[in-house]
VOTOR-626551 format. One record per residue (C-alpha): residue in one letter; y, x, z; residue number from 1. Coordinates in steps of 0.1 Angstrom, whole numbers, plus 5000, padded with zeros to 4 digits. Example, Ala and Ser with C-alpha at 12.3 -4.5 7.8 and 13.67 -1.06 7.14 Angstrom:
<pavos>
<r a, py 4955, px 5123, pz 5078, k 1>
<r s, py 4989, px 5137, pz 5071, k 2>
</pavos>
This chain:
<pavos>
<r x, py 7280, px 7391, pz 2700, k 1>
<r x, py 7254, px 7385, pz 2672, k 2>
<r x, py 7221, px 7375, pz 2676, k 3>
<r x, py 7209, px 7407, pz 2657, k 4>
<r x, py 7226, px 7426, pz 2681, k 5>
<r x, py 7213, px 7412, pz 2712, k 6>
<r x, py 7179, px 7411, pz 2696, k 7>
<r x, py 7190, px 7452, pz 2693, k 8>
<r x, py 7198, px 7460, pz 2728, k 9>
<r x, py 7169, px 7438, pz 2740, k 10>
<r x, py 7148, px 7467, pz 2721, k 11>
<r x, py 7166, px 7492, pz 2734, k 12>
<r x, py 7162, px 7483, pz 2770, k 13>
<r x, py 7124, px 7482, pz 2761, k 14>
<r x, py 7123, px 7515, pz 2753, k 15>
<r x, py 7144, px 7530, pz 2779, k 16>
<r x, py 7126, px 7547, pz 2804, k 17>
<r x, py 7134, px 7563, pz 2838, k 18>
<r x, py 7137, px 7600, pz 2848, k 19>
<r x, py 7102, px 7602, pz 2864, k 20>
<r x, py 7086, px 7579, pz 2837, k 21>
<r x, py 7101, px 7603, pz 2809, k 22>
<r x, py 7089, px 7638, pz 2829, k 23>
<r x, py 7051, px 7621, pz 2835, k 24>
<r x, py 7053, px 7618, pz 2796, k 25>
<r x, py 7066, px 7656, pz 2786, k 26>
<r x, py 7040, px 7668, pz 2815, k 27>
<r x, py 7013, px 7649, pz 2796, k 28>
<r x, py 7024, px 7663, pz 2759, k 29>
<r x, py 7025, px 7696, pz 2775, k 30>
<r x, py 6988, px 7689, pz 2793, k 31>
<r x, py 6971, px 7673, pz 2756, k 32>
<r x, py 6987, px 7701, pz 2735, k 33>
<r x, py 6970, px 7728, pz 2760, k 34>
<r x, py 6938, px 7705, pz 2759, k 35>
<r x, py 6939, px 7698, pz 2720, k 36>
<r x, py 6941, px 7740, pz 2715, k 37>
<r x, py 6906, px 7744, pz 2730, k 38>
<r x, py 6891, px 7717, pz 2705, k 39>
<r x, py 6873, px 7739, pz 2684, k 40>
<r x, py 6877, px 7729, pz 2641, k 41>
<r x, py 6842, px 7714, pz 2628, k 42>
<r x, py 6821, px 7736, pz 2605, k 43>
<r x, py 6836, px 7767, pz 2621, k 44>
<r x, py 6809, px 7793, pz 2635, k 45>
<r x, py 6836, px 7807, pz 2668, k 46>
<r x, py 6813, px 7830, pz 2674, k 47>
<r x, py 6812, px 7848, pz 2639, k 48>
<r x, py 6847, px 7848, pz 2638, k 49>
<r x, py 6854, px 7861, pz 2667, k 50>
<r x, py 6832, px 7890, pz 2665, k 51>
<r x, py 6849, px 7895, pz 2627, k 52>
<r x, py 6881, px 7893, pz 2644, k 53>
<r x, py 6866, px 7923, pz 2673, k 54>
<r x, py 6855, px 7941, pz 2643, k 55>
<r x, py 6890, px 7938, pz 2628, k 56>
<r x, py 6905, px 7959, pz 2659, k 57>
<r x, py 6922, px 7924, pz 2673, k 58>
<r x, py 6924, px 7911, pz 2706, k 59>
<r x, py 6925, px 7870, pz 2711, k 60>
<r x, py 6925, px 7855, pz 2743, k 61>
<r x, py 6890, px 7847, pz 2756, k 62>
<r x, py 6886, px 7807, pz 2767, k 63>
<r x, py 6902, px 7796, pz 2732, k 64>
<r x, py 6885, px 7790, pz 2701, k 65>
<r x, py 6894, px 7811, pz 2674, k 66>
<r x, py 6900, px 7783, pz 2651, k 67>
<r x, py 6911, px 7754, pz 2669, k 68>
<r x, py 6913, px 7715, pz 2655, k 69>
<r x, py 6950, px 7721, pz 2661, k 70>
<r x, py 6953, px 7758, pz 2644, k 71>
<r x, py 6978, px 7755, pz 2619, k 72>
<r x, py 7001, px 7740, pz 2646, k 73>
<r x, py 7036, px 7721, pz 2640, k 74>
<r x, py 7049, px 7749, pz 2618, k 75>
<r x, py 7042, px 7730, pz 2584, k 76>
<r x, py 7065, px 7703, pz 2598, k 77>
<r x, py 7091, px 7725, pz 2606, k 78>
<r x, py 7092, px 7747, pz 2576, k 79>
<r x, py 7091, px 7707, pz 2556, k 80>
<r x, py 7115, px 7698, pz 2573, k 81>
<r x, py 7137, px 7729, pz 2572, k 82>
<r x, py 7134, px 7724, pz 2536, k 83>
<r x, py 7143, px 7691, pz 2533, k 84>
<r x, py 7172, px 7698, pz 2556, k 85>
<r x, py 7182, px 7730, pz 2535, k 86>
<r x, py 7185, px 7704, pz 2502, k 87>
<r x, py 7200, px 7677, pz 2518, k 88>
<r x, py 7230, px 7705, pz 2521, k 89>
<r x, py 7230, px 7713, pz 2485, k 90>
<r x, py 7217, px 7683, pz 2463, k 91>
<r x, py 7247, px 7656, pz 2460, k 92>
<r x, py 7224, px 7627, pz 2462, k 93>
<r x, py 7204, px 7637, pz 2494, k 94>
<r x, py 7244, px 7647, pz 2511, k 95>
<r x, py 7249, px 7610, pz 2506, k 96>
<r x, py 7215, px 7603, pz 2525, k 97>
<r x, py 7225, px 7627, pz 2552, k 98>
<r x, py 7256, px 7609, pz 2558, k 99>
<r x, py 7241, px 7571, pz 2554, k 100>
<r x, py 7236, px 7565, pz 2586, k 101>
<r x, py 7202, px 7552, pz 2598, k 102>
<r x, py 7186, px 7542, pz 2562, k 103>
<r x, py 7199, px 7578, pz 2552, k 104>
<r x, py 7182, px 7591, pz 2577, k 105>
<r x, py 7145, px 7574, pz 2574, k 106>
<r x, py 7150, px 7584, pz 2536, k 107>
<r x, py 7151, px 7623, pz 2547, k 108>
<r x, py 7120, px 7621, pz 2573, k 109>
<r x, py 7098, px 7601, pz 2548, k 110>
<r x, py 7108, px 7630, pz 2522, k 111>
<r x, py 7100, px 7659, pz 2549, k 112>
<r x, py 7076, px 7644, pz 2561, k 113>
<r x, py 7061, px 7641, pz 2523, k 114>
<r x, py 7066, px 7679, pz 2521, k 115>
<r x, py 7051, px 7686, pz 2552, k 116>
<r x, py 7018, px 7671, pz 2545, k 117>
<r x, py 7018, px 7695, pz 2514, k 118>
<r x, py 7027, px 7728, pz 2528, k 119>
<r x, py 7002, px 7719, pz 2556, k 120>
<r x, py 6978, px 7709, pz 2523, k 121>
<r x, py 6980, px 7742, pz 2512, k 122>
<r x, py 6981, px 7761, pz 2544, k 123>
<r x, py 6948, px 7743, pz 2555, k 124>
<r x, py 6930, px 7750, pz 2521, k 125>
<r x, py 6944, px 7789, pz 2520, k 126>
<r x, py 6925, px 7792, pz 2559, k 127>
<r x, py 6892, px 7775, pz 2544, k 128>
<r x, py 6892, px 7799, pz 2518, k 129>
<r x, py 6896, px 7830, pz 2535, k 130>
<r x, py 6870, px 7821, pz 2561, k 131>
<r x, py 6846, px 7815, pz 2532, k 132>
<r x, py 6858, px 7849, pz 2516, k 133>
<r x, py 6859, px 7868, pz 2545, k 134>
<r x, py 6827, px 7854, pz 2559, k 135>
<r x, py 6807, px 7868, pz 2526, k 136>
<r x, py 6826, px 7908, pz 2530, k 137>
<r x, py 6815, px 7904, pz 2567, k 138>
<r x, py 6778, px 7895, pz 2563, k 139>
<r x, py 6779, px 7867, pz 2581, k 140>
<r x, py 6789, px 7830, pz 2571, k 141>
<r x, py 6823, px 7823, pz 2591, k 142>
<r x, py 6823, px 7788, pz 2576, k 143>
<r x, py 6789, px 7765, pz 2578, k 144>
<r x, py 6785, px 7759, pz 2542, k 145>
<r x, py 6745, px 7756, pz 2542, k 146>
<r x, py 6747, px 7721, pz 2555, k 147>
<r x, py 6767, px 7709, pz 2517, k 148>
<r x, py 6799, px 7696, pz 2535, k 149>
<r x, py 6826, px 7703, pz 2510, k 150>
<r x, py 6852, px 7731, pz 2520, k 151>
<r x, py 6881, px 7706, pz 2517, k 152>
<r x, py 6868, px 7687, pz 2546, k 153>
<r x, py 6881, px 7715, pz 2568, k 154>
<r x, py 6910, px 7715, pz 2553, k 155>
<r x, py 6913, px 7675, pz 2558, k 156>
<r x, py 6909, px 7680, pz 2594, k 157>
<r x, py 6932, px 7708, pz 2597, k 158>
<r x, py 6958, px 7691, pz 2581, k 159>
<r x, py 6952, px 7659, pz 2604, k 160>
<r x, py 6955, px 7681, pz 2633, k 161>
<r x, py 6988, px 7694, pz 2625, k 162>
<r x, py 6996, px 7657, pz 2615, k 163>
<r x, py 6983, px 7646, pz 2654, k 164>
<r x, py 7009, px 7670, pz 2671, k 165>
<r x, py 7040, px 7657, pz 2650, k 166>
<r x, py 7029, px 7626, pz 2663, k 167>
<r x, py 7024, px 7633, pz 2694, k 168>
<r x, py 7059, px 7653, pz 2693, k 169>
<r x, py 7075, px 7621, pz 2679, k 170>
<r x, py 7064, px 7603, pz 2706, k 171>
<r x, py 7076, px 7622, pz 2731, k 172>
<r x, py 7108, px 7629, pz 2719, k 173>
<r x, py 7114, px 7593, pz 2720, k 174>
<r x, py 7099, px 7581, pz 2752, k 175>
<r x, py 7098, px 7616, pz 2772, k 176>
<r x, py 7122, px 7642, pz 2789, k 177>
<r x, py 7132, px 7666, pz 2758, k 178>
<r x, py 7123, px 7670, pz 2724, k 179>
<r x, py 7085, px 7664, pz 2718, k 180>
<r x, py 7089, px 7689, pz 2691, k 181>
<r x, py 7108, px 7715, pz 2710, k 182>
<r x, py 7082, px 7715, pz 2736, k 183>
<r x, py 7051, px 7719, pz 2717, k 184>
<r x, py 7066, px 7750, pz 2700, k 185>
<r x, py 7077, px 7764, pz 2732, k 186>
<r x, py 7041, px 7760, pz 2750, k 187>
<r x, py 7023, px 7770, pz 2721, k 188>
<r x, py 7035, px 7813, pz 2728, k 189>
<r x, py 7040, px 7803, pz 2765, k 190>
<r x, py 7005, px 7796, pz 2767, k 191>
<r x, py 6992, px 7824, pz 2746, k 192>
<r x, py 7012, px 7850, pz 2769, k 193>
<r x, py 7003, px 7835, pz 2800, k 194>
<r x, py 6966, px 7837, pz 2789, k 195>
<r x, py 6969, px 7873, pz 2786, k 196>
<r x, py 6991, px 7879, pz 2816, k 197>
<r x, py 6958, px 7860, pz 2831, k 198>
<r x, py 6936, px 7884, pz 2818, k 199>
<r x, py 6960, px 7912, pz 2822, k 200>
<r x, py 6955, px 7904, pz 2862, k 201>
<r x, py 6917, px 7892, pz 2859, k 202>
<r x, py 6912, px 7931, pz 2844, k 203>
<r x, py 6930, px 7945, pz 2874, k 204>
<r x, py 6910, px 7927, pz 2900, k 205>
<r x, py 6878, px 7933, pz 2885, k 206>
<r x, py 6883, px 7970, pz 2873, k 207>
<r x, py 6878, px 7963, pz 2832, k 208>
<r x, py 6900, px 7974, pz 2804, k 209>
<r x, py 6922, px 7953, pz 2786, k 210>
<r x, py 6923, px 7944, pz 2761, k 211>
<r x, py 6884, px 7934, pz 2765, k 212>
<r x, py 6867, px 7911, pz 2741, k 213>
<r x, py 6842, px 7910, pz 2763, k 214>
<r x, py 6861, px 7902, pz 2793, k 215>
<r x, py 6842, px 7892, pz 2832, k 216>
<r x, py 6837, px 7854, pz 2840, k 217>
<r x, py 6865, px 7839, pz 2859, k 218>
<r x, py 6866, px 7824, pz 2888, k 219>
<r x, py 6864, px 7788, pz 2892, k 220>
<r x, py 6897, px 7791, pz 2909, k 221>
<r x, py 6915, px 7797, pz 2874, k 222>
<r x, py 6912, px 7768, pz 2864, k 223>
<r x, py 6940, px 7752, pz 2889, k 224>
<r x, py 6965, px 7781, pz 2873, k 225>
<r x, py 6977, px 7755, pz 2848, k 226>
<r x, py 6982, px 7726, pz 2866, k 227>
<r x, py 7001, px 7749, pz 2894, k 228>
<r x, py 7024, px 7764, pz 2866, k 229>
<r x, py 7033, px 7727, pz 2853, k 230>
<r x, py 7037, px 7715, pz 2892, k 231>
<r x, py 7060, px 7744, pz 2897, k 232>
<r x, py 7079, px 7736, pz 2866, k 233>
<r x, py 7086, px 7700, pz 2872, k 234>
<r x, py 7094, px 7711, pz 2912, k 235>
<r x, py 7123, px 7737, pz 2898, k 236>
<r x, py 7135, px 7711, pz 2875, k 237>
<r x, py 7136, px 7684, pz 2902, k 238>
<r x, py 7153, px 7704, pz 2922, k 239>
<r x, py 7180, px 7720, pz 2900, k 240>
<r x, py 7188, px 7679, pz 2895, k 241>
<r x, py 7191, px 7670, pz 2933, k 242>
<r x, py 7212, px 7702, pz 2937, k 243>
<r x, py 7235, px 7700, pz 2906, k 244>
<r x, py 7277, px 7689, pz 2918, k 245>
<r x, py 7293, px 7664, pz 2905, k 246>
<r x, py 7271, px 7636, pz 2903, k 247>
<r x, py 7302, px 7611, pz 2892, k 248>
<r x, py 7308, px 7627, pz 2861, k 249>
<r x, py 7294, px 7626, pz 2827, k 250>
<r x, py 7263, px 7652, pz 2819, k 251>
<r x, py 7250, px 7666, pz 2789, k 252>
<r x, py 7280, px 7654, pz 2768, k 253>
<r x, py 7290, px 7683, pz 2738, k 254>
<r x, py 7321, px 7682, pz 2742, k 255>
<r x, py 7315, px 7712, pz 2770, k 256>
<r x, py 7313, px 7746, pz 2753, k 257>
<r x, py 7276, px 7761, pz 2754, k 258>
<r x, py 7294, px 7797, pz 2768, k 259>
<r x, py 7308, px 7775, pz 2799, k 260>
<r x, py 7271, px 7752, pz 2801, k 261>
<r x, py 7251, px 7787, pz 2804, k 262>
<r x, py 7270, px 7804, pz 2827, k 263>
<r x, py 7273, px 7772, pz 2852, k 264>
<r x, py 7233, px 7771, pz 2846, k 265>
<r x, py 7229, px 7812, pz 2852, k 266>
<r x, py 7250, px 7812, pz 2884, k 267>
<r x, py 7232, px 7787, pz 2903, k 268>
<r x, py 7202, px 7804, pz 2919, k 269>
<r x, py 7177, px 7785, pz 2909, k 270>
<r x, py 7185, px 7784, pz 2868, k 271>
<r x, py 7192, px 7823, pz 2874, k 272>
<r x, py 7154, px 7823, pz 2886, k 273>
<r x, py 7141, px 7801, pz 2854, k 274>
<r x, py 7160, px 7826, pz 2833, k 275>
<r x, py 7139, px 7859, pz 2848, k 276>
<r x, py 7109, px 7840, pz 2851, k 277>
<r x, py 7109, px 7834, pz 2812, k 278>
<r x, py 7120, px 7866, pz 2801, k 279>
<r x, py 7094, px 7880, pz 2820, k 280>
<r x, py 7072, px 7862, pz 2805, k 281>
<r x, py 7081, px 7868, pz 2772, k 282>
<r x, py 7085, px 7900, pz 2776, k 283>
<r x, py 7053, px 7909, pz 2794, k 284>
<r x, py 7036, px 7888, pz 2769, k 285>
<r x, py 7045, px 7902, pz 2741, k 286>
<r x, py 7038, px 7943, pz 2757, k 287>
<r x, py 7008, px 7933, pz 2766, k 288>
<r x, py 6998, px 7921, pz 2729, k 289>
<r x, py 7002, px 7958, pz 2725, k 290>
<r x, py 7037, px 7954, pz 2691, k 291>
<r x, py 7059, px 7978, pz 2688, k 292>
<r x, py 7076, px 7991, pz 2725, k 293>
<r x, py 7116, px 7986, pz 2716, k 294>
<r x, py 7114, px 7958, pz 2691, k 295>
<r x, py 7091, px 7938, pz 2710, k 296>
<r x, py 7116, px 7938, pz 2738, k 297>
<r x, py 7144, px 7928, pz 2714, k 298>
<r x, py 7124, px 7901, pz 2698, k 299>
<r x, py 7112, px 7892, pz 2729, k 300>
<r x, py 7145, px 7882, pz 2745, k 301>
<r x, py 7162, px 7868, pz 2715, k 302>
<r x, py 7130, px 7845, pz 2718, k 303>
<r x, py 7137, px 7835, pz 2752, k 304>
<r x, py 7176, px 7825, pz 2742, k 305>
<r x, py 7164, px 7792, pz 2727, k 306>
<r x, py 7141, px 7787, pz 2756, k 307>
<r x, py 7172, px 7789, pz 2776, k 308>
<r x, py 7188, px 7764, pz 2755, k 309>
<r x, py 7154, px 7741, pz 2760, k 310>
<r x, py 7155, px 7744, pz 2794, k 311>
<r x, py 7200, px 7737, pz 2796, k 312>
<r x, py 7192, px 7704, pz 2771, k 313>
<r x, py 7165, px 7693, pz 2802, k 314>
<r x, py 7184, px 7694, pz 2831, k 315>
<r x, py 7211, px 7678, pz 2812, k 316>
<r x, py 7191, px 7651, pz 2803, k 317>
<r x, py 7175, px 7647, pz 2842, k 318>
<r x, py 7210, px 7646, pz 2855, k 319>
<r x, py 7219, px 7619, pz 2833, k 320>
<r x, py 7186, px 7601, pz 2838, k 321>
<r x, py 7193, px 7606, pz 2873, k 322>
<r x, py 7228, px 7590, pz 2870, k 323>
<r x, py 7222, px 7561, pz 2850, k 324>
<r x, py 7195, px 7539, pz 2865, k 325>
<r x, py 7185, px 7522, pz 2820, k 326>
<r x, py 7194, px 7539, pz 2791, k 327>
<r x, py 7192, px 7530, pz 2755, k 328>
<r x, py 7188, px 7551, pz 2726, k 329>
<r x, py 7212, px 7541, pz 2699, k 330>
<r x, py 7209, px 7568, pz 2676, k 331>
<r x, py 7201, px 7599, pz 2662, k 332>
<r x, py 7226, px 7626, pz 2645, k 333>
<r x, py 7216, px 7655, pz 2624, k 334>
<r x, py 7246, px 7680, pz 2636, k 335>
<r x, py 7264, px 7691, pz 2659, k 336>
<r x, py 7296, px 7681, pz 2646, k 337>
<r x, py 7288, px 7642, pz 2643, k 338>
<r x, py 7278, px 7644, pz 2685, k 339>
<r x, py 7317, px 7662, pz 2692, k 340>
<r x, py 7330, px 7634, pz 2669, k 341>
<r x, py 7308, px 7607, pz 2685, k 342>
<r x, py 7314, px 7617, pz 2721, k 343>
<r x, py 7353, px 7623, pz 2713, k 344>
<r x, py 7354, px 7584, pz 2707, k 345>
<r x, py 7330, px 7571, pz 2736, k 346>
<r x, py 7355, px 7596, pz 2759, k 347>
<r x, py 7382, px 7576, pz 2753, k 348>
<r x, py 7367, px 7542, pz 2759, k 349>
<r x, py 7351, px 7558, pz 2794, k 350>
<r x, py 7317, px 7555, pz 2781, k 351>
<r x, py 7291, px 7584, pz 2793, k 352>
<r x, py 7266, px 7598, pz 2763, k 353>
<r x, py 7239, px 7619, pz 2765, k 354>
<r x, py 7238, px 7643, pz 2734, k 355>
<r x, py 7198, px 7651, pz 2737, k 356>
<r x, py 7189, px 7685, pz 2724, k 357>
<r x, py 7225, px 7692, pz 2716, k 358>
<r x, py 7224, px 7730, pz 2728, k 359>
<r x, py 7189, px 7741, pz 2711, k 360>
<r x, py 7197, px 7717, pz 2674, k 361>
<r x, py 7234, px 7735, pz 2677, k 362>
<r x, py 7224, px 7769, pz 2681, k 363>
<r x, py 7194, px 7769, pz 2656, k 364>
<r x, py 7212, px 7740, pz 2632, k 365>
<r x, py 7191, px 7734, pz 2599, k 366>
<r x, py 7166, px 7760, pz 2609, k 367>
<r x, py 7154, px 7738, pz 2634, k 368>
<r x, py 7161, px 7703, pz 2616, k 369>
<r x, py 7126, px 7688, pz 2627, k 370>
<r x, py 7148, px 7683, pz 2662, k 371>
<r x, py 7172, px 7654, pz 2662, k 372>
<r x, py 7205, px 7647, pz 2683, k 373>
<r x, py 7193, px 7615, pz 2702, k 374>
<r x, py 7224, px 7594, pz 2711, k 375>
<r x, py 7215, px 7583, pz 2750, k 376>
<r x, py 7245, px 7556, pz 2767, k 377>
<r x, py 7238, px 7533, pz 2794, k 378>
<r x, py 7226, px 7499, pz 2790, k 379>
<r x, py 7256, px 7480, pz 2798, k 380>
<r x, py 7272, px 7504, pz 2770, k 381>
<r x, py 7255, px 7499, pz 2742, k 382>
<r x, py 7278, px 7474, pz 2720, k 383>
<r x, py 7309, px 7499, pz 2727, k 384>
<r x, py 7287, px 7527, pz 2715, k 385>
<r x, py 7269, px 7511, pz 2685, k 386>
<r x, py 7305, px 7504, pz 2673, k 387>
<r x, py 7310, px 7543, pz 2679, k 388>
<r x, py 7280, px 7556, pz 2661, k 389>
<r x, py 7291, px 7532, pz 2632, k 390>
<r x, py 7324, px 7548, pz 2629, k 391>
<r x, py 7318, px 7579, pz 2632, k 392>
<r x, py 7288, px 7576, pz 2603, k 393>
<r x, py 7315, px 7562, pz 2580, k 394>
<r x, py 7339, px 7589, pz 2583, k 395>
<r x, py 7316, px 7617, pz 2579, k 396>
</pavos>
């Protein structure tokens, strides 16, 4: 064994984390994204936006800021590296990249990550502009000009707040349960519909229509709803893992079909109860936003298929966890096919693999090329399966 490749594993160990360790840091991404979307954007008057928004026939959900320091989200990330993704297809020179292994790979990211900062660029300046346009048709200055700040400089901090999140995701992804990236664009509509289911029910008990932009003061006792919902989450996932069969066998690998993985998941009670519980919210959600009656409902559950995924790549990765007391991260793949190939090889020399994200990356592929297929093998595994991964990235 080389030194370079103790030197390796020794790195890898460092970074591997337990089940519990890896759920406390998904629970806090989760907690600073929700945190982060009530940070309101400097040099933004809320309250003149708002009422421009009110005066625009459009309901937002009271308690956030209408233009948060995290507004334009992690969707100039995606769509960068969608792009990137999408050429690295087409263009013969960035097909050899794909394929060249880990160097490829950090070639790629730098180049979507490049792209992303632009799109972001413009998105951010395209926001700025409208406020400032929209603020002078409205009468009222959306935008605090007076003071001399330059326009761009909310458009600088727009773009770093959309650069904070891919962080943040990035993070995540490679110290926490799930993608980091998955999970921020999952909460960001969960938490927009279960704000309005809240107010939805807040209406109800205190006899006001709703949509209501000028909806009663909640209780204090509101304020525990989120931390109940992620306790109540991490409890269902918790106990799908103690209840799952066949704790001797490998988890998680792709070489099970997704149509056999979703229908194990659906018939046990509890993964039947996290599928109604996010189609309901989904759907509810979105009816209560007040879209179009049918193809809300059809948009709403083809929505909540790549939650399901989400949620099937999670407890695969807690059973595993939950297996295999140290595991190492020896790679990441871009498809689908390279994890079958990869997990084919470490089959026959009896080492288990976690393929991470496999289920969402395979049914969304390039669309959703901001999420990797993280390579996860135990500790005592890791030569075997660097020799694998090495393989398998040469015949590609």
């Amino acid at each position: 064994m080389s030194i370079a490749t103790t030197a390796g594993e020794s790195a890898g160990r460092a970074r591997g984390r337990g089940l519990y360790q890896r759920l406390a840091v998904s629970v806090g991404l989760v907690v600073a994204f929700g945190l982060l979307r009530y940070v309101p954007a400097p040099l933004v008057d809320q309250g003149a936006v708002r009422a421009f928004w009110a005066a625009s026939g459009r309901y937002f959900e009271e308690g956030l800021p209408m233009i948060s320091l995290v507004a334009l989200g992690l969707m100039p990330f995606v769509t960068g590296f969608f792009i990137v993704g999408l050429l690295a297809r087409v263009v013969p020179a960035w097909r050899r990249a794909r394929r060249g292994g880990e160097a490829g790979q950090r070639t790629l990211r730098h180049a979507s990550i490049v792209v992303s900062v632009l799109i972001a660029a413009i998105q951010a300046f395209g926001m700025a502009t409208f406020l400032r346009q929209a603020g002078e048709s409205f009468g009222q200055e959306l935008v605090r000009l007076s003071s001399g700040v330059p326009l761009g400089v909310l458009a600088v901090v727009l773009v770093a707040g959309s650069a904070l999140l891919y962080g943040l995701g990035g993070w995540t992804t490679r110290n926490g349960l799930g993608s980091g990236f998955a999970l921020l664009l999952a909460w960001g509509p969960a938490q927009l519909q279960v704000l309005a289911l809240r107010d939805r029910i807040l209406a109800q008990i205190h006899g006001t229509p709703f949509p209501s932009s000028t909806a009663p003061d909640r209780p204090t006792w509101i304020l525990a709803f989120y931390p109940v919902l992620v306790a109540l989450v991490i409890g269902v996932l918790l106990a799908l893992k103690l209840r799952a069969e066949g704790r001797g066998a490998s988890v998680g690998v792709p070489g099970v079909s997704l149509r056999t993985d979703l229908k194990a998941f659906l018939r046990s009670p509890i993964g039947a109860g996290l599928a109604v519980v996010l189609l309901v919210l989904v759907v509810t959600g979105a009816l209560e936003r007040q879209l179009a009656g049918g193809f809300t409902v059809l948009l709403a559950v083809a929505l909540a298929v790549p939650g399901l995924m989400l949620l099937l790549d999670l407890v695969d990765e807690g059973r595993f966890l939950a297996e295999h007391r140290e595991v190492v991260e020896i790679g990441e793949l871009d498809d689908a096919a390279r994890a079958r190939a990869l997990q084919a090889r470490l089959s026959g020399k009896g080492v288990p693999m976690l393929a991470k994200s496999y289920h969402l990356r395979s049914l969304l592929r390039v669309l959703l090329a901001i999420v990797k297929i993280q390579v996860l093998v135990p500790a005592e595994h890791v030569t075997a399966a660097r020799e694998a991964l090495a393989d398998v990235e040469r015949t590609a």
